[in-house]
MMTF fields as JSON, N, C-alpha, C and O atoms, coordinates in Angstrom:
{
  "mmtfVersion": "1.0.0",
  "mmtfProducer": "UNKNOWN",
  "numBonds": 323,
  "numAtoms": 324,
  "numGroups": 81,
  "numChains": 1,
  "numModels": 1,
  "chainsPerModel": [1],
  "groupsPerChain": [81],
  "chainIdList": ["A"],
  "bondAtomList": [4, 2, 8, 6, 12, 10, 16, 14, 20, 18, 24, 22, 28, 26, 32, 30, 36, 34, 40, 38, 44, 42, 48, 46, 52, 50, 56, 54, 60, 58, 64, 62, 68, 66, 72, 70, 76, 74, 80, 78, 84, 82, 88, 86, 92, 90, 96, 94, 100, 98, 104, 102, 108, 106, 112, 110, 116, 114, 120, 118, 124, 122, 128, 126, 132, 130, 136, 134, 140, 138, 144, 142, 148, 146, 152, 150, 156, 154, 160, 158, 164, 162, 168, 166, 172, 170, 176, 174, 180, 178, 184, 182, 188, 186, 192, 190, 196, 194, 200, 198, 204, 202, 208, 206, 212, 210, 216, 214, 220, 218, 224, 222, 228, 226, 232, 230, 236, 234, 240, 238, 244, 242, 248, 246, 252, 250, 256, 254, 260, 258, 264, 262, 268, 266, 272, 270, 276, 274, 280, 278, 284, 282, 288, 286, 292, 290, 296, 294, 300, 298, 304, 302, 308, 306, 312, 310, 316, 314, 320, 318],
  "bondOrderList": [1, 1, 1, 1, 1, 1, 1, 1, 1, 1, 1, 1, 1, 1, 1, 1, 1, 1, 1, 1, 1, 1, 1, 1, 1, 1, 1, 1, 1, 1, 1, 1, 1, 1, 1, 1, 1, 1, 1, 1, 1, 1, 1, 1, 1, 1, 1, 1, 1, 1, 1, 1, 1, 1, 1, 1, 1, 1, 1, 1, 1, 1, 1, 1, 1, 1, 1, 1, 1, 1, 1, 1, 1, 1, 1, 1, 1, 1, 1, 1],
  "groupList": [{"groupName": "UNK", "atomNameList": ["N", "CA", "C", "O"], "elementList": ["N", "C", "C", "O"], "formalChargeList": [0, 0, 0, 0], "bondAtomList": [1, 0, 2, 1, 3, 2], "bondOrderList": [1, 1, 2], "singleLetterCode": "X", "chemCompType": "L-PEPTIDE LINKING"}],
  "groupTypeList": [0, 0, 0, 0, 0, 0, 0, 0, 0, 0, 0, 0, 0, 0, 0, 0, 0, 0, 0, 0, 0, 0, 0, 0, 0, 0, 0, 0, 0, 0, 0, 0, 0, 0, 0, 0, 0, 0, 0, 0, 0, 0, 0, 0, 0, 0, 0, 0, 0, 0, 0, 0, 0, 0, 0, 0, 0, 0, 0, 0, 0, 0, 0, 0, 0, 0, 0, 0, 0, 0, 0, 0, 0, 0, 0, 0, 0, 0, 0, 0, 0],
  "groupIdList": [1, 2, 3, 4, 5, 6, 7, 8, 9, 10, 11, 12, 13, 14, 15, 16, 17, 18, 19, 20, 21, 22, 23, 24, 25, 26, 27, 28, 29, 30, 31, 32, 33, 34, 35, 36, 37, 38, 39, 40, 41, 42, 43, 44, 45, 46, 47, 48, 49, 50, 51, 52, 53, 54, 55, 56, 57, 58, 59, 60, 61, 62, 63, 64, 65, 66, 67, 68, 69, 70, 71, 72, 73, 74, 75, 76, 77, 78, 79, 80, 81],
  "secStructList": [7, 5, 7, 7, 5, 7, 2, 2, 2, 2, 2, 2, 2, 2, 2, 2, 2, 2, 2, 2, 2, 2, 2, 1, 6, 6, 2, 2, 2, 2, 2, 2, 2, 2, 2, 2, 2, 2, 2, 2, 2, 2, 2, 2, 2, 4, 4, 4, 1, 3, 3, 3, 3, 6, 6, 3, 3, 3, 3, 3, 7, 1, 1, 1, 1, 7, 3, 3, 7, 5, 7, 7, 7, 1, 1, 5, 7, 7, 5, 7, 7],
  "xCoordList": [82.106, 83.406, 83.233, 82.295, 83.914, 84.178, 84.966, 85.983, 84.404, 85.108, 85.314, 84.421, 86.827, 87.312, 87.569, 88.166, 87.2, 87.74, 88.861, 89.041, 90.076, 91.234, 90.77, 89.55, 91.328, 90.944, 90.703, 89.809, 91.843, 91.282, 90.154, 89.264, 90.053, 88.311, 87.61, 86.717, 87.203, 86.758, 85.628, 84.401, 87.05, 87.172, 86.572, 85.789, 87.14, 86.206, 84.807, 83.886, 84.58, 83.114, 82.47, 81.459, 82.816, 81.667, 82.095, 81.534, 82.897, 83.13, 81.857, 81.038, 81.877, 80.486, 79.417, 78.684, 79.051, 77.875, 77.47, 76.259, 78.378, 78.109, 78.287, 77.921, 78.545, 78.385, 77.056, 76.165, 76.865, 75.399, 74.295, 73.387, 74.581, 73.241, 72.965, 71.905, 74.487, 74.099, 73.776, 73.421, 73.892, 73.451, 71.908, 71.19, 71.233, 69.487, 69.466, 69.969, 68.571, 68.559, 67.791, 66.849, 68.782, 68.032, 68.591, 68.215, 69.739, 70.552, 71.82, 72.541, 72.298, 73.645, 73.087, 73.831, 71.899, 71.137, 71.026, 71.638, 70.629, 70.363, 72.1, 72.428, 72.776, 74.091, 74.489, 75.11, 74.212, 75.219, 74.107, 74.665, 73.075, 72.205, 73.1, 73.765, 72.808, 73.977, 75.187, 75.799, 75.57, 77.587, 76.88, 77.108, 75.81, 75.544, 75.349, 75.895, 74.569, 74.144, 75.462, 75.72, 75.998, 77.3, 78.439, 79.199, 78.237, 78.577, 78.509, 79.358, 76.925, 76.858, 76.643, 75.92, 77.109, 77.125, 78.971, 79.45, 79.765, 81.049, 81.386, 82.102, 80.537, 81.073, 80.546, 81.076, 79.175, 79.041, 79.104, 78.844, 79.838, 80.518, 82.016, 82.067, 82.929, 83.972, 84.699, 85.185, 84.402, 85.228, 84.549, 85.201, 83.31, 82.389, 82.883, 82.437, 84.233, 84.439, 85.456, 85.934, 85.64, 86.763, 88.265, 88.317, 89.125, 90.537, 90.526, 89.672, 91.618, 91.628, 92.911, 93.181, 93.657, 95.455, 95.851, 95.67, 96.566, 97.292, 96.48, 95.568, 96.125, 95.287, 94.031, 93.296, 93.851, 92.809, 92.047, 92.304, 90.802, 89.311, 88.596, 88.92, 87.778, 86.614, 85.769, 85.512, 84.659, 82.84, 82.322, 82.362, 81.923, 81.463, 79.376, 78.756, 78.864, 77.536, 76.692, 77.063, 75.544, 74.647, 73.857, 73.101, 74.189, 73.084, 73.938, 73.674, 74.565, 75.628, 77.113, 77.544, 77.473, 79.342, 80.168, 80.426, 80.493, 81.4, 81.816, 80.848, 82.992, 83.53, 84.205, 84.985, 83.746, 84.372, 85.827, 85.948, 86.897, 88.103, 88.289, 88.288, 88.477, 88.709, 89.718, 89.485, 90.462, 91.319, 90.531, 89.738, 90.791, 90.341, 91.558, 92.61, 91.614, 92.506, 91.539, 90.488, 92.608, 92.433, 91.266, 90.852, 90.724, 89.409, 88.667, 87.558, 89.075, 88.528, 88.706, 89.418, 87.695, 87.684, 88.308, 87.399, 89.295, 89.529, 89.327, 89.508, 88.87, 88.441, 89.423, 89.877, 89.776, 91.003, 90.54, 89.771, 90.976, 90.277, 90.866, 90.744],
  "yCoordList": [8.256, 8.071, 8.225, 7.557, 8.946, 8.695, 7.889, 7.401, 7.706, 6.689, 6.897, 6.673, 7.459, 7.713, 6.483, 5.432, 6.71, 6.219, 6.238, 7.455, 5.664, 5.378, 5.71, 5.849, 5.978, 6.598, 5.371, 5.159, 4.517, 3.321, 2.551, 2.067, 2.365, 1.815, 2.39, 1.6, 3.716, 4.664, 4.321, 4.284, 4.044, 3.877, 2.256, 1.992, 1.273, -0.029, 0.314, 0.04, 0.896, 1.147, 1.597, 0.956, 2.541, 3.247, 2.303, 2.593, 1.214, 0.2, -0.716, -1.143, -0.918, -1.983, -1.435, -2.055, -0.144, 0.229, 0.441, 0.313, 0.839, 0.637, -0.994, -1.102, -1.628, -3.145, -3.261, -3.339, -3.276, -3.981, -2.878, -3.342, -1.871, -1.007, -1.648, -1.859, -1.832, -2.481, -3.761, -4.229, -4.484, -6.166, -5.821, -6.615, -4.77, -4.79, -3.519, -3.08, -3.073, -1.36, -1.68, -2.433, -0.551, -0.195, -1.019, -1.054, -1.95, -2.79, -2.145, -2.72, -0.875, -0.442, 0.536, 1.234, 0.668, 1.846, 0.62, 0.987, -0.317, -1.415, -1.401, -1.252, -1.638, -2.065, -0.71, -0.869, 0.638, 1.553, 1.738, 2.119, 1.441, 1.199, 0.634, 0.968, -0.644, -1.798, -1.361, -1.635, -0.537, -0.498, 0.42, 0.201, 1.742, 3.001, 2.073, 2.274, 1.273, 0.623, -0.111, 0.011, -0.854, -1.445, -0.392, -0.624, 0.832, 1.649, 2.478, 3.112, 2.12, 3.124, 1.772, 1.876, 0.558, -0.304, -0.155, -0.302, 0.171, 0.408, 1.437, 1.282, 2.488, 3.766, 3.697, 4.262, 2.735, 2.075, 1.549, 1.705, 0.465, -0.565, -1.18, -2.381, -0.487, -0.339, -1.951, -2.451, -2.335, -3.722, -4.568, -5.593, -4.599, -5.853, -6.78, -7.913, -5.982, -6.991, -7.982, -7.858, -9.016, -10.02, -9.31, -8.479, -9.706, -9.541, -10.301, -11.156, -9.898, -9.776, -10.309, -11.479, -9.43, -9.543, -8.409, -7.352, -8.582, -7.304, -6.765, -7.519, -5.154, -4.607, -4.062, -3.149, -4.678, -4.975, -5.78, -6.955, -5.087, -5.863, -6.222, -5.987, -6.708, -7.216, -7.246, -8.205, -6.592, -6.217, -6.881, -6.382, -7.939, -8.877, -8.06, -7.96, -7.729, -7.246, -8.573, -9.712, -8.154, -9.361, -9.697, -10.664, -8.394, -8.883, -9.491, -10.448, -8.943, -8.542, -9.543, -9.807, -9.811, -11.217, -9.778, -9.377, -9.155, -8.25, -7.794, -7.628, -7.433, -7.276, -5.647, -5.142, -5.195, -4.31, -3.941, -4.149, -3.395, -4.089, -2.717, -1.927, -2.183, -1.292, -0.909, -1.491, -0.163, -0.113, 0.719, 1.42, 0.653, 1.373, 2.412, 1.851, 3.667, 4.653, 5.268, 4.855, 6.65, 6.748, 7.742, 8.072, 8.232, 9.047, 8.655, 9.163, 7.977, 7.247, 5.848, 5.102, 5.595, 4.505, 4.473, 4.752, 4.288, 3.976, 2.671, 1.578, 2.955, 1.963, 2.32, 3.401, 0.722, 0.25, -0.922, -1.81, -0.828, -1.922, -3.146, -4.307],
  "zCoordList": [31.927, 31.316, 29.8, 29.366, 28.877, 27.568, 27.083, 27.577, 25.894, 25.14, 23.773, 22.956, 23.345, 22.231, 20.888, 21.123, 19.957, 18.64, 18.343, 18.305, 18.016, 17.542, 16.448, 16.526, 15.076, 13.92, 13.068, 12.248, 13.508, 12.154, 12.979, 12.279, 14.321, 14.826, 14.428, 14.118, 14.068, 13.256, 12.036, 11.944, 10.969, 10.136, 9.808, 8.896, 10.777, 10.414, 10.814, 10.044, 11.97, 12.233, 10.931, 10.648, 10.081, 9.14, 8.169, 7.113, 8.017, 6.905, 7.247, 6.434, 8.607, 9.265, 8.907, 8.137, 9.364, 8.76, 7.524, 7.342, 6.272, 5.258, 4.644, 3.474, 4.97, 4.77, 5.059, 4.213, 6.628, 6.982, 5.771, 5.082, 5.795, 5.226, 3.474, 2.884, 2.993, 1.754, 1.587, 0.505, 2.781, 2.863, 2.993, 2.385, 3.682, 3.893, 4.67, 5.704, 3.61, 4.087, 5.383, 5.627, 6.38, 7.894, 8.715, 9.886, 8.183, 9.06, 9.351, 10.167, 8.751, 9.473, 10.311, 11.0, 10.338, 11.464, 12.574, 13.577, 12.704, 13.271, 14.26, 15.437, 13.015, 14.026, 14.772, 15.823, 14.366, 14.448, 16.593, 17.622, 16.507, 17.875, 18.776, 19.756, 17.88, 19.0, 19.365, 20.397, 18.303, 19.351, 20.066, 21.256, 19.876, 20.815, 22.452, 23.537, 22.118, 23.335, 24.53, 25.727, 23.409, 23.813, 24.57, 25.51, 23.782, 23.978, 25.482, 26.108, 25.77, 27.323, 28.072, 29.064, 27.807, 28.857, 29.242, 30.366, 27.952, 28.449, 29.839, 30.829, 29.396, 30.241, 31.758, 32.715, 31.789, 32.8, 34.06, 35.253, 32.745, 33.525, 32.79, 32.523, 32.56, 32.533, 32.025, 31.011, 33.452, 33.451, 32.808, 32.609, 32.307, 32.044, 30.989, 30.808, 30.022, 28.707, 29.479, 30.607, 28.507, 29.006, 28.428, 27.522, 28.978, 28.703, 27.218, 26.981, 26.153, 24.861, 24.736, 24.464, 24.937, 25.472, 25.871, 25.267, 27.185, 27.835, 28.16, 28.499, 28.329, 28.904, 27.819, 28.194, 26.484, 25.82, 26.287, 26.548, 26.467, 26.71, 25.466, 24.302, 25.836, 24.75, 24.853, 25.58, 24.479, 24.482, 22.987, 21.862, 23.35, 22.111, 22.014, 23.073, 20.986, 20.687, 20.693, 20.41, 21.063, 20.857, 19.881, 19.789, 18.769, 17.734, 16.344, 15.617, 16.326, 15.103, 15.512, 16.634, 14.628, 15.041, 14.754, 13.619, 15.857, 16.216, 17.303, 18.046, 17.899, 19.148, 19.184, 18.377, 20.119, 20.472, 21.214, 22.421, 20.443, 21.699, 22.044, 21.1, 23.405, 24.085, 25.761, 26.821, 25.635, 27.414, 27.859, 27.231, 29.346, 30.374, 30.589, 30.897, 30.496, 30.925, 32.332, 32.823, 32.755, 33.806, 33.94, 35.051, 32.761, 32.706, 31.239, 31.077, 30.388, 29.261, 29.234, 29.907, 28.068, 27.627, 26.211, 25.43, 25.636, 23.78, 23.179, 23.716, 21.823, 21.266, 20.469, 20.092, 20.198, 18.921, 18.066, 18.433, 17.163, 15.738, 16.623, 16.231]
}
């Protein structure tokens, strides 16, 4: 299954990674792993986040205090800020 970017999830994503990289170099490479990872546990396993509201899920990361919020469509996955 793919899983598309909404433009402003996008857009906070490369805000995250340039945050973490200027807090300690090699830490927005660090995070940008974790969503990849988070990432092919979505396409996966689809259902695994908790409900958010409505048909927003939630894929919380394990390394990093950030959540992924994403729907299930009928051949994708989208991610929304």
């Amino acid at each position: 299954m793919k899983v598309i970017f909404e433009d402003l999830a996008s857009e906070e994503y490369n805000d995250a990674v340039d945050y973490y990289e200027f807090q300690v170099d090699g830490l927005g490479t660090r995070f940008k792993k974790e969503v990849k990872r988070a990432l092919r546990m979505l396409k996966r396993f689809p259902q695994i986040g908790g409900i958010e509201e409505g048909d927003v899920r939630r894929y919380l990361l394990h390394i990093f205090p950030y959540k992924l919020l994403y729907s299930i469509e009928k051949d994708y996955i989208t991610s929304s800020p």
